[in-house]
C-alpha positions, 0 to 999 in steps of 0.5 A: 291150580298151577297152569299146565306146560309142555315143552317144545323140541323141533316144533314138536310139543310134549310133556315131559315124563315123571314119577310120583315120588319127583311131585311134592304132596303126591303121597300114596295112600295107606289105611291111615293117610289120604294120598293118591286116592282116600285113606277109606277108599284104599281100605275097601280096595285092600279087601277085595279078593283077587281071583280066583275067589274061593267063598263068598260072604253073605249077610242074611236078614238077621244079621248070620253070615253064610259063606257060598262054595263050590264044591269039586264037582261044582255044587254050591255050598253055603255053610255058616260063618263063625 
């Protein structure tokens, strides 16, 4: 691993500011290819729901899937998937 270095102004110490794209081998990462983070990691990344959420999926012990709601006067509903 290469050694880190700073720069001095003034007696001042500093690291100078980058962007990834000015570091050689740091890739961002898709579906297909590691970069910044694992190629697996970023396909569970990109399946998150961002809020607010509108149903959850849930597995039951047989394998079914059940999507929990909420309906407008805020009862839950599940109702099965497919």
């Amino acid at each position: 691993m290469t050694e880190k270095r700073y720069l001095a102004q003034e007696g001042t110490k500093f690291y100078p500011v980058t962007h990834r794209d000015a570091v050689v081998g740091l890739d961002v990462a898709n579906a297909n290819e590691d970069g910044l983070m694992a190629k697996g990691d970023k396909v569970k990344l990109d399946k998150l729901q961002v809020e607010p959420i509108e149903g959850l999926k849930f597995k039951s012990p047989n394998g079914s899937i059940f999507v929990l709601s909420v309906s407008d006067d805020g009862k839950p509903t599940f109702t099965k998937d497919g």
